[in-house]
C-alpha positions as CSV (number, residue, x, y, z in Angstrom):
1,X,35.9,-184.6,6.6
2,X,37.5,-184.3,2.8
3,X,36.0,-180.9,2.4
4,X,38.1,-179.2,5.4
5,X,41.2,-181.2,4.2
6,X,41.0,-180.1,1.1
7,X,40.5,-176.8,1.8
8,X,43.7,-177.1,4.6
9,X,45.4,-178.5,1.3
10,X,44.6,-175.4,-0.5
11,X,45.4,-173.4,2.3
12,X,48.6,-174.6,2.3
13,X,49.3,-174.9,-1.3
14,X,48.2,-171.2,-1.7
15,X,50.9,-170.3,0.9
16,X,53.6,-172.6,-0.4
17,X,52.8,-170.5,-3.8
18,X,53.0,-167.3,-2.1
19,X,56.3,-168.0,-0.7
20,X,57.6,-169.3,-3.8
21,X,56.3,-166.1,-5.8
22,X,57.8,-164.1,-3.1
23,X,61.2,-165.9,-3.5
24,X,61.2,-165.9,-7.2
25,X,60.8,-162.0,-7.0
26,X,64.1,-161.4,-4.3
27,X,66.0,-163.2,-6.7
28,X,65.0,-161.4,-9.6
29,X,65.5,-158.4,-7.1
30,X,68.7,-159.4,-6.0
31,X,69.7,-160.6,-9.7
32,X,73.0,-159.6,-11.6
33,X,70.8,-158.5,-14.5
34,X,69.0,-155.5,-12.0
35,X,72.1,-155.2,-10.2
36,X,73.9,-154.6,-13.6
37,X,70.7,-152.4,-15.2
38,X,70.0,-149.9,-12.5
39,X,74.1,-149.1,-11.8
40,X,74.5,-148.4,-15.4
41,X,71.5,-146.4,-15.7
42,X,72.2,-144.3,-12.6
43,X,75.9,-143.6,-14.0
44,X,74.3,-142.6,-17.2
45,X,71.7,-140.1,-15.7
46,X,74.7,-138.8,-13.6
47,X,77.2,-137.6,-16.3
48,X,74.2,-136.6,-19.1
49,X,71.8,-134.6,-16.7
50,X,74.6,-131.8,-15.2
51,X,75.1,-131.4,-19.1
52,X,78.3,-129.5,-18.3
53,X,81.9,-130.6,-18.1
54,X,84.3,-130.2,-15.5
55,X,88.1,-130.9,-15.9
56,X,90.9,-130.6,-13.8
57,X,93.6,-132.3,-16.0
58,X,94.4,-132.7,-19.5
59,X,92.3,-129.9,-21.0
60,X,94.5,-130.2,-23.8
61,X,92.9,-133.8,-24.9
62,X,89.4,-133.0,-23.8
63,X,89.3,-130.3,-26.5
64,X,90.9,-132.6,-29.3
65,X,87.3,-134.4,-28.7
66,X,85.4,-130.9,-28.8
67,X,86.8,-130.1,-31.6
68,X,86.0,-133.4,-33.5
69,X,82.3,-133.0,-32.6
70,X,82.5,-129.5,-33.8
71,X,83.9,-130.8,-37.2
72,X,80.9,-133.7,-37.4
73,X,78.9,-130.9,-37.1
74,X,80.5,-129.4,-39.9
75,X,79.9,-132.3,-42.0
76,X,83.4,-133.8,-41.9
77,X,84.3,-137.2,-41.8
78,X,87.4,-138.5,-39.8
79,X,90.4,-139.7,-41.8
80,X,88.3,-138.6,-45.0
81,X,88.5,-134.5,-44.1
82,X,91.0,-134.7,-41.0
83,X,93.5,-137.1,-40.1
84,X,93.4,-139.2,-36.8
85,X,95.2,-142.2,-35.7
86,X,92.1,-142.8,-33.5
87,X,89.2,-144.2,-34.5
88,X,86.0,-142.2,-35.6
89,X,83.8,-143.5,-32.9
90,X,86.7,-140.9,-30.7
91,X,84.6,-138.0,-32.4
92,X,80.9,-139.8,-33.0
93,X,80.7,-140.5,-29.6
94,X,80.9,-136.9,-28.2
95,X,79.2,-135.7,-31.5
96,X,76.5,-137.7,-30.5
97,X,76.1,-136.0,-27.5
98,X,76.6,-132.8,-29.0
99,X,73.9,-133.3,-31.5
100,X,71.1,-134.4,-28.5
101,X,72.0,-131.2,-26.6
102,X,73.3,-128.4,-28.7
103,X,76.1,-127.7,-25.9
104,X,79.6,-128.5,-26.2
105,X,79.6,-128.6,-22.4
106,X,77.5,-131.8,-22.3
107,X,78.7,-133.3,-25.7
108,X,81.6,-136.0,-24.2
109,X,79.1,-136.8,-20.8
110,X,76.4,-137.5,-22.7
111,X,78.4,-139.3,-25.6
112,X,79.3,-141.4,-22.8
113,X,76.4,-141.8,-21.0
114,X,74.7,-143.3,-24.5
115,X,77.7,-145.9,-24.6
116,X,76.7,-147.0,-21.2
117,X,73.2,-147.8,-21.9
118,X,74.8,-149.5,-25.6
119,X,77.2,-151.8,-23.4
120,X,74.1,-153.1,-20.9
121,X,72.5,-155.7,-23.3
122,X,76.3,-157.1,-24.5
123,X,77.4,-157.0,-20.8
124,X,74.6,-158.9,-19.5
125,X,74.3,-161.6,-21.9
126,X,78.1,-162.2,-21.3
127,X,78.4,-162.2,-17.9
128,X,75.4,-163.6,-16.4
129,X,75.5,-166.4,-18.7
130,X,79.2,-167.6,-17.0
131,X,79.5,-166.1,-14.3
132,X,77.6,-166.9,-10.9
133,X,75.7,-163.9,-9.3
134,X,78.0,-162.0,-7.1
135,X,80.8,-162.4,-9.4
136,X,78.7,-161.5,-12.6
137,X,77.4,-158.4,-10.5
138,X,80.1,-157.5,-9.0
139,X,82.7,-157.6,-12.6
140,X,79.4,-155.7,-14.2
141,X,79.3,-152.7,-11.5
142,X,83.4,-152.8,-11.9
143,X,83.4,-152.4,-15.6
144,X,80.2,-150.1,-15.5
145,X,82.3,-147.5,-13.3
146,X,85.1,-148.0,-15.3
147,X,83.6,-146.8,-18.2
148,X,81.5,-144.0,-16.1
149,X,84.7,-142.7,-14.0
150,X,85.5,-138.7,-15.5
151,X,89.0,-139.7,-15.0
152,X,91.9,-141.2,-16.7
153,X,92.9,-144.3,-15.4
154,X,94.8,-143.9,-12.1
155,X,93.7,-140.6,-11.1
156,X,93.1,-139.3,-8.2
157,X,89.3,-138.3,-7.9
158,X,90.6,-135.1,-7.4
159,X,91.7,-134.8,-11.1
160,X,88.1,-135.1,-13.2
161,X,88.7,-135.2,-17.0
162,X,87.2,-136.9,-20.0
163,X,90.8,-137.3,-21.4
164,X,91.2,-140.5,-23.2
165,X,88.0,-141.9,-22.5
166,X,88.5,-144.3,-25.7
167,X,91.3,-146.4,-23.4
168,X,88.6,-146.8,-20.8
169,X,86.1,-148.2,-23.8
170,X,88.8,-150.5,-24.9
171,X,89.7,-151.7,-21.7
172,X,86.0,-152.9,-20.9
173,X,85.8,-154.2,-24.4
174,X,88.1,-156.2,-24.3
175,X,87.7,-157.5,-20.5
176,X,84.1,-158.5,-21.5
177,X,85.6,-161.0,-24.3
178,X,87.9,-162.4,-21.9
179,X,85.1,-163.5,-19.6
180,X,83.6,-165.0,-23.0
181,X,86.9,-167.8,-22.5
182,X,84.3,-169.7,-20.1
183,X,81.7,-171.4,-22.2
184,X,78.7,-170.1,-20.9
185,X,76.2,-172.2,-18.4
186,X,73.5,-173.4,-21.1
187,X,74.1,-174.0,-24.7
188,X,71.8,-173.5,-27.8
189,X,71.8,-172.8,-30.8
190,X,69.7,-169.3,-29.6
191,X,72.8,-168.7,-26.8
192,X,75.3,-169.0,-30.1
193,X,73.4,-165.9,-31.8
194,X,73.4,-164.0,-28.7
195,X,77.0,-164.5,-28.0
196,X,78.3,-164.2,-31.3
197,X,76.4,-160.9,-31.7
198,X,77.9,-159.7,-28.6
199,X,81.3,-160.7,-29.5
200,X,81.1,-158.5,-32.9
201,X,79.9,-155.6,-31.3
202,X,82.8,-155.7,-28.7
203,X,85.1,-156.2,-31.5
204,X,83.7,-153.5,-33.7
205,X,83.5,-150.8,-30.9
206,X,86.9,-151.6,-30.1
207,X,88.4,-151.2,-33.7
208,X,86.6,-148.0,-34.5
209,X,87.4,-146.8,-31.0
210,X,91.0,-147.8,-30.5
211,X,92.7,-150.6,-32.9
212,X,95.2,-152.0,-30.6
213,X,92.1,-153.5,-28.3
214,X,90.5,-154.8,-31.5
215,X,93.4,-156.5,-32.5
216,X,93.5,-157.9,-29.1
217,X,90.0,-158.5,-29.2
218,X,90.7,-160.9,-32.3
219,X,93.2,-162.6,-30.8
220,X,91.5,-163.5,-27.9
221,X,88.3,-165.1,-30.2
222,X,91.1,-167.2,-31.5
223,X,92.0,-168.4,-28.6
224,X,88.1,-169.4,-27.8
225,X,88.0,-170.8,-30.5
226,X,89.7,-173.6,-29.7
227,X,87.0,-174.9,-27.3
228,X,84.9,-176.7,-29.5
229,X,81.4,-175.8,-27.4
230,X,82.2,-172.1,-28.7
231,X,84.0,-172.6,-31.4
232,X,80.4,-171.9,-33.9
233,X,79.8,-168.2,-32.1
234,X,83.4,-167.4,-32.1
235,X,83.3,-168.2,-36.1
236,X,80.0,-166.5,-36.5
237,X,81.4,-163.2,-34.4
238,X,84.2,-163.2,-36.8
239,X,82.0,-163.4,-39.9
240,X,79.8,-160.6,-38.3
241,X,83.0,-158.3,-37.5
242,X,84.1,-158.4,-41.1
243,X,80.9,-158.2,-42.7
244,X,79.8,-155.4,-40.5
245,X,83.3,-153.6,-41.7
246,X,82.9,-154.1,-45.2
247,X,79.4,-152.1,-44.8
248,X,80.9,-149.5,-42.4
249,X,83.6,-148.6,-45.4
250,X,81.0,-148.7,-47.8
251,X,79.8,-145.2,-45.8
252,X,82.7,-144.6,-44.4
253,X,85.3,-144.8,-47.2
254,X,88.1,-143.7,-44.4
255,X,89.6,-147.6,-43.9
256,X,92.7,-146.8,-46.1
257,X,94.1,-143.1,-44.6
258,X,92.8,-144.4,-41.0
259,X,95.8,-147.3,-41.5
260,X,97.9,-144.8,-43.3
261,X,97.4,-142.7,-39.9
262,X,98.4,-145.3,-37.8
263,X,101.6,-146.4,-39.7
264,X,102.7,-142.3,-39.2
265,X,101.8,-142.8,-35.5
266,X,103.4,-146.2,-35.0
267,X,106.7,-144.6,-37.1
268,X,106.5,-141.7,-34.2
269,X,105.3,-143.8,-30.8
270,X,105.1,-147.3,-32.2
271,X,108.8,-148.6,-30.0
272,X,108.8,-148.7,-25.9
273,X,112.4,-149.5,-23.8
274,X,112.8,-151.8,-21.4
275,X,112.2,-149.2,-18.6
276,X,108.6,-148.4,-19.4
277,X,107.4,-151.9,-19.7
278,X,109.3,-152.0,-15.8
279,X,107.8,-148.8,-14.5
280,X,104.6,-150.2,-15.6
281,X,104.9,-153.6,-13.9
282,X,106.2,-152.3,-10.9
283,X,103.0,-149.4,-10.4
284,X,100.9,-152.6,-11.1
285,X,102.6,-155.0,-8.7
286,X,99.7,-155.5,-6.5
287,X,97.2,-156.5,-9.0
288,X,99.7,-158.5,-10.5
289,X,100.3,-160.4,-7.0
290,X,96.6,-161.1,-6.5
291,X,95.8,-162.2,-10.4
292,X,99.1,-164.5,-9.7
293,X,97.8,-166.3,-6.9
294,X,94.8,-167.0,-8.8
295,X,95.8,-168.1,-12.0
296,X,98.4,-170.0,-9.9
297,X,95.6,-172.2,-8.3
298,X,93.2,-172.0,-11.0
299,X,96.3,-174.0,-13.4
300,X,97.1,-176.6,-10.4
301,X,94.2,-177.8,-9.9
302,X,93.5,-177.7,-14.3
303,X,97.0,-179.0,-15.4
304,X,95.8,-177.4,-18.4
305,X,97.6,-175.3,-21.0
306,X,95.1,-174.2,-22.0
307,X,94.2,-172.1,-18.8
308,X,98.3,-171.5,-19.0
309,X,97.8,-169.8,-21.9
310,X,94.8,-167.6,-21.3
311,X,96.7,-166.0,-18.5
312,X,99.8,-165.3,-20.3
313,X,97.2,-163.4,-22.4
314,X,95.7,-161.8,-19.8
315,X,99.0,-160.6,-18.9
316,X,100.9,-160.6,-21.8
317,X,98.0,-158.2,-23.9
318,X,97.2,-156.0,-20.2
319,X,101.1,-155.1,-20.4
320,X,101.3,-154.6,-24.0
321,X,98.2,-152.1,-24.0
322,X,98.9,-150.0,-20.9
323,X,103.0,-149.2,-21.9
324,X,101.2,-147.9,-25.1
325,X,98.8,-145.5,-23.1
326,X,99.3,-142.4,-20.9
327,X,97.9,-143.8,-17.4
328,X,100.3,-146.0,-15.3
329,X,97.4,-147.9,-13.4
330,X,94.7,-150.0,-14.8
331,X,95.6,-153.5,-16.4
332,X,92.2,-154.3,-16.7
333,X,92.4,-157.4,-18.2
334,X,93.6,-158.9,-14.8
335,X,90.7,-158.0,-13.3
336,X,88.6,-160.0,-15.7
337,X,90.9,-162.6,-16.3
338,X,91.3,-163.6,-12.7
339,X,87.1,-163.7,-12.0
340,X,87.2,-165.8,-15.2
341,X,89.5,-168.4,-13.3
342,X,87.7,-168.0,-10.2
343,X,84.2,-168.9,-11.6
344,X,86.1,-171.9,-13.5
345,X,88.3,-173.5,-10.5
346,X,85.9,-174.4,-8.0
347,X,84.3,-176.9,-10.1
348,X,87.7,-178.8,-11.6
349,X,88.4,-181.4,-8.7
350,X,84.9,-182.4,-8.4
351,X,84.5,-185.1,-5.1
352,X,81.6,-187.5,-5.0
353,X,79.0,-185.4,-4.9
354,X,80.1,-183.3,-7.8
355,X,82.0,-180.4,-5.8
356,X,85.2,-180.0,-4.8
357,X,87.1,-181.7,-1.2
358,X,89.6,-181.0,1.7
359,X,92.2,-178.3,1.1
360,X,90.9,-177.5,-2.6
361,X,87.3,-176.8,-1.6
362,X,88.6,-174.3,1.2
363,X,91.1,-172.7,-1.2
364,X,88.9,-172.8,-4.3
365,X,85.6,-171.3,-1.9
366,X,87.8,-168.4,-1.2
367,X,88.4,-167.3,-4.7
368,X,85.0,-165.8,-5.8
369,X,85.6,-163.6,-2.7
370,X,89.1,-162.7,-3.0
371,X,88.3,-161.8,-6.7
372,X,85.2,-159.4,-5.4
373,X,87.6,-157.9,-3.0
374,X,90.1,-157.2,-5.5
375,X,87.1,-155.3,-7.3
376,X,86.1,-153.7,-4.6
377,X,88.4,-150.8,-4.6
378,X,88.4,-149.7,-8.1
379,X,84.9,-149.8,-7.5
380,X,84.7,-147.1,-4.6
381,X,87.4,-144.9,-6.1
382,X,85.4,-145.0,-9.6
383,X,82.6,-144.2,-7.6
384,X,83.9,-141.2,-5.9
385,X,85.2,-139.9,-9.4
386,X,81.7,-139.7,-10.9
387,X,80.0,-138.3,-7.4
388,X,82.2,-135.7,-7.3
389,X,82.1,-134.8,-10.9
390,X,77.9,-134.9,-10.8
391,X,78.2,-132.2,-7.7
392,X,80.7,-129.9,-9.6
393,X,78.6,-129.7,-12.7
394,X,75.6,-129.7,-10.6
395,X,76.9,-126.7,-9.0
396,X,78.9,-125.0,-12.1
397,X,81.8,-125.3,-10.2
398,X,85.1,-123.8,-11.8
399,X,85.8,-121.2,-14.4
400,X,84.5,-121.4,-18.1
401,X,87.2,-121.7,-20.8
402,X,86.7,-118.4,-22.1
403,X,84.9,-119.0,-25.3
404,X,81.3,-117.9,-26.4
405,X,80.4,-121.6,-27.0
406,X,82.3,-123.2,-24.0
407,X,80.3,-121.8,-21.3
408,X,79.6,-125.4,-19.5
409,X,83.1,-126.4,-20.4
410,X,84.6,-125.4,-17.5
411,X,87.9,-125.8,-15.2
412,X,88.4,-126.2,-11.9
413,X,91.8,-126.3,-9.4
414,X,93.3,-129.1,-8.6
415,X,94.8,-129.7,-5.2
416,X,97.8,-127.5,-5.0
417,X,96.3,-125.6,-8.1
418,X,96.9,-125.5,-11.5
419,X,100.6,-125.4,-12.9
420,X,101.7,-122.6,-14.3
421,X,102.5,-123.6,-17.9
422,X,98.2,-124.8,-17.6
423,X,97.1,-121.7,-16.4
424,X,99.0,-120.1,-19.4
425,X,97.4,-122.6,-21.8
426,X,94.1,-121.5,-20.3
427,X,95.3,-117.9,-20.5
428,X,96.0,-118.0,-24.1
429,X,92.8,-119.8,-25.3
430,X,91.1,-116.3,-23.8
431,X,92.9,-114.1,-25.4
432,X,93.6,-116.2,-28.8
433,X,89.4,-115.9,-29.2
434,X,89.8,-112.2,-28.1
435,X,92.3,-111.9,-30.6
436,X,90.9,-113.5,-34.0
437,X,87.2,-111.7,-32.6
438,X,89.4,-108.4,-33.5
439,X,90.6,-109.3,-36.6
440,X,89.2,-107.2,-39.7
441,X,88.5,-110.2,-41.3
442,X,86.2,-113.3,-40.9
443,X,87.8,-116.1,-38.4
444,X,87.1,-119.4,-40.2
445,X,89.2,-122.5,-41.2
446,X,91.6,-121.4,-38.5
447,X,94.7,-124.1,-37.5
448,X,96.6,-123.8,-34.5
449,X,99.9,-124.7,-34.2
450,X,99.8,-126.2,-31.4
451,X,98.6,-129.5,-29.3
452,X,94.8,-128.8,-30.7
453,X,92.3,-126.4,-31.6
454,X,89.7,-124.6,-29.6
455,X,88.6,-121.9,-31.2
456,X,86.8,-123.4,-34.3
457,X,84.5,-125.1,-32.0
458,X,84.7,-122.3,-29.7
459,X,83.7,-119.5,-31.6
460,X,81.9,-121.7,-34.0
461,X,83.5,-121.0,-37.5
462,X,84.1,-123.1,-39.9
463,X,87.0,-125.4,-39.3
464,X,89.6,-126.1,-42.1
465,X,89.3,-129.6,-43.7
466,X,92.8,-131.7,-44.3
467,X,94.6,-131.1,-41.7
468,X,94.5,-133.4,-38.3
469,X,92.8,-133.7,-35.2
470,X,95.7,-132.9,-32.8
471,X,99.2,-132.6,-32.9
472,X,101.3,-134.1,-30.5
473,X,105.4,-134.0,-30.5
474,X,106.6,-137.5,-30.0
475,X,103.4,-139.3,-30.5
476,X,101.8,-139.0,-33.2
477,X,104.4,-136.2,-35.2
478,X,108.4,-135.0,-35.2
479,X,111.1,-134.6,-36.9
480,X,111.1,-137.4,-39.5
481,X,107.5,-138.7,-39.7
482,X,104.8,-135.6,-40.3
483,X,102.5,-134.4,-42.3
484,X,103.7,-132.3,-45.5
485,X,102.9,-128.7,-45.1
486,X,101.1,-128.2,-48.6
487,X,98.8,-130.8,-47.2
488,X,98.5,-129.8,-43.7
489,X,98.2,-126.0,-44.8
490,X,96.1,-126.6,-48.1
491,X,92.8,-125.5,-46.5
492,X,94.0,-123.0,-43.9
493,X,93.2,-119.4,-44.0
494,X,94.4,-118.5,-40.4
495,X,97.0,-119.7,-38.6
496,X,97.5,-119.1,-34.7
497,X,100.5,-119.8,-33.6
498,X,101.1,-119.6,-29.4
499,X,104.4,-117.6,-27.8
500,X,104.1,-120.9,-25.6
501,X,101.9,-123.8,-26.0
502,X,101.7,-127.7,-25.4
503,X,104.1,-127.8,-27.8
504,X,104.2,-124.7,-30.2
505,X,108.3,-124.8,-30.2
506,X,109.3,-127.8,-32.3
507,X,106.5,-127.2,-34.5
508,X,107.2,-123.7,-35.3
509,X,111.1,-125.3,-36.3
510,X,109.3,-127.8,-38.1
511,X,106.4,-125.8,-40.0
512,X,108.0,-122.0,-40.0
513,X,109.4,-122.0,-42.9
514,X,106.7,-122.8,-45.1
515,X,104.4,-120.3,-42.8
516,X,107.0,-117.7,-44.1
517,X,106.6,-118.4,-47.4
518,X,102.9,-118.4,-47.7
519,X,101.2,-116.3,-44.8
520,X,101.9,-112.9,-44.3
521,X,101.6,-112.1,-40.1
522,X,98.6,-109.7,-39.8
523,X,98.3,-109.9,-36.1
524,X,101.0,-110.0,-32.8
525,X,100.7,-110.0,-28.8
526,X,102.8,-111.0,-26.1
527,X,100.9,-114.7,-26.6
528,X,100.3,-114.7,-30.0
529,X,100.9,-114.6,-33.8
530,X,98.3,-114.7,-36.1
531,X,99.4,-115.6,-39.9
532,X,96.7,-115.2,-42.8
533,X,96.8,-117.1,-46.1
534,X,99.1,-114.7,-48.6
535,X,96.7,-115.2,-51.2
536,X,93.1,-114.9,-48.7
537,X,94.4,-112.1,-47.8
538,X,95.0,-110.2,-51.6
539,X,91.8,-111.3,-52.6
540,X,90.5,-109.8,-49.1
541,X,92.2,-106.4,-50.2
542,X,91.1,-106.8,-53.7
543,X,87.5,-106.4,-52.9
């Protein structure tokens, strides 16, 4: 009789470890780690493969970007060789994908695909270690899409464009270190390292991407740090961050005209009225509803101002940020902040078997999914933005910009079609490259007088070092804060100047004069007037 029961034993025992094998592997199937990994990857694979890109909006900013690859081709260095109130990982990151394929068409996808793929390890050590499985998946897939999305925040899908991608780095940055305000489920000494590296390379990204986020960034470790279970990563992150700087400027050597570059922006842009800071609230009203109601129950039931305080953040910095960006939609940090309350409140009025009771439990049960189905639409309309994007490039939709070099840089219609004073942008970039093609003398260091410069990195010449990245009238230049002309000019040969361009008119008042006292015109068409360095062009004569 004890053999057959012991082999009945080891019958079941084998089954009992089947099943539990089997059950280990659907949660490691169903995990927020795989969840997290194989959306991030498939995003990545969808903008770098195409290896073209297709906008519909901005073209203006996308080529500031082409252009800074172009000059990291070149061998220039930003805020070193050109000026730039943005931070150089702006023109790494597309340089980067410029340098893997050799095609100005794929260089911002692909530069964006690899920062995907950088943010997974950061992403998952931060949000699986706070945040419970559907919420840690579903805030992952969010912020993965966010960063994935060819479109500025608040687009319609209809309106692809790699225009200011940075915001959308910052934005995930900086929501990733607010979910790092709940201490995470386990602590060691081994959790400390992994957080506080992750903390420094969120902080880092965003000050080389965008400063404003890394100053936010900071502020936000302060805050941590007055937990005193994370107060030893949050010191270590900060350590790492300006450690990690000191060594970037040892390379770098651009720390000093980067702030310099700022201060001229901030002295342009730097000051927002009243009506702004309402416009924006009032485009934002629903999210602001929904993170309201949560942070509302998440401080009755904590009483504690600390919580009160991490909100007004949330709010306080999301505001701040988006009235200094160009989209109207996208507060991102209430997204994050209010899953961060959500994971914390069900667990603060614990009953007697450790979880919550009566009208709390109901109300705090319901957060984790009233905060997945306030993620939930970002998520389909970020979805539908890089579907539709992957099946243009796939199929080479729209028209080419006109360039030898731009061939997978491409336009396409918007709904209703393009507006005029685009289409005459887009125009003039053809016949600018026609135009300098013609000219009896080589095409290199060429400026344009305008928003920004295609043709260096569309004709592939040399571009002129000194001068700046873009140009913009009431942003980052006007009337009493710009860059002197002897410095702007010093390594120009050519000079394009548009009959009508982003905005060609107030710089031509600004810069004319000193155009008319050093170039001599060589070249003019209906769209353009092309000005040549006085002294280029004697010694051009000369020989």
């Amino acid at each position: 009789m004890t053999k057959p029961t012991n082999q009945a034993a080891y019958a079941i025992g084998a089954r009992g470890g089947a099943h539990r094998r089997s059950a280990a592997w659907v949660r490691r199937f169903l995990s927020a780690e795989l969840a997290i990994i194989v959306v991030a990857l498939a995003c990545a694979a969808m903008l770098a493969l195409p290896g073209r890109t297709i906008n519909a909006a901005f073209i203006n900013d996308v080529l500031i970007f082409i252009d800074g690859a172009h000059r990291i081709a070149w061998g220039q260095v930003p805020n070193r060789d050109f000026h730039t109130a943005l931070g150089p990982l702006v023109f790494y990151i597309p340089a980067a994908g410029y340098f893997l394929s050799g095609n100005f068409g794929a260089a911002v996808p692909l530069g964006m695909a690899i920062v995907l793929v950088a943010f997974i390890p950061a992403m998952i050590r931060i949000l699986v270690s706070r945040l419970g499985t559907s919420l840690a998946a579903a805030l992952g897939i969010f912020l993965v899409l966010i960063l994935a999305a060819p479109i500025n925040l608040g687009s319609s899908i209809w309106y692809p464009s790699f225009a200011m991608f940075y915001n959308r780095i910052g934005w995930v940055a900086l929501g990733l270190l607010l979910v790092m305000y709940l201490a995470p489920q386990s602590s060691s000494r081994r959790n400390d390292s992994a957080d506080a590296l992750g903390a420094a390379f969120l902080l880092l990204v965003s000050f080389y991407t965008k400063v404003t986020y890394g100053l936010a960034g900071t502020g936000l470790i302060l805050i941590i740090l007055s937990d005193r279970q994370q107060r030893r990563w949050g010191v270590t992150a900060l350590l790492l961050t300006g450690l990690a700087m000191v060594a970037i400027e040892f390379f770098w050597r651009g720390t000093a005209q980067h702030i310099e570059d700022l201060r001229a922006a901030a002295r342009v842009s730097g000051g927002h009225d009243v009506g702004s800071i309402l416009k924006n609230l009032r485009e934002n009203i629903s999210d602001l509803a929904v993170f309201a109601a949560v942070a509302s129950l998440a401080i009755w039931q904590s009483r504690s101002l600390r919580d009160l305080f991490f909100c007004g953040f949330c709010l306080g910095a999301g505001v701040a940020l988006i009235n200094q960006n160009a989209h109207s939609w996208g507060i991102i940090t209430l997204y994050c902040g209010a899953t961060a309350l959500a994971q914390k409140t069900p667990w603060l009025q614990p009953g007697q078997d450790g979880g919550p009771t009566g009208r709390s439990a109901r109300s705090a049960g319901a957060l984790p999914l009233m905060v997945i189905l306030f993620l939930l639409p970002p998520i389909v309309h970020h979805s539908a933005a890089l579907v539709l994007h992957t099946a243009l490039a796939a199929e080479k939709a729209g028209q080419p910009l006109g360039l030898p070099r731009f061939a997978d840089v491409r336009e396409v219609d918007p709904p209703g079609g393009e507006p005029d004073f685009i289409r005459r942008y887009l125009d003039d970039i053809v016949s600018g490259g026609a135009l300098l093609q013609s000219l009896p003398v080589p095409a290199e260091r060429v400026f344009v007088l305008d928003f920004a410069n295609p043709f260096s990195a569309g004709l592939g010449i040399r571009p002129p070092a000194g001068d700046t990245a873009w140009l913009h009238w009431n942003r980052n230049i006007n009337q009493r804060s710009y860059i002197p002309p002897d410095v702007l000019f010093a390594d120009v040969t050519i000079v394009m100047v548009p009959k009508t361009g982003i905005n060609s008119l107030p710089l031509q008042e600004l810069y004319g004069p000193f155009l008319s006292a050093n170039f001599d015109v060589v070249r003019k068409t209906s769209e353009w007037t092309v000005y040549q360095w006085r002294q280029a062009k004697a010694q051009s004569e000369a020989r």
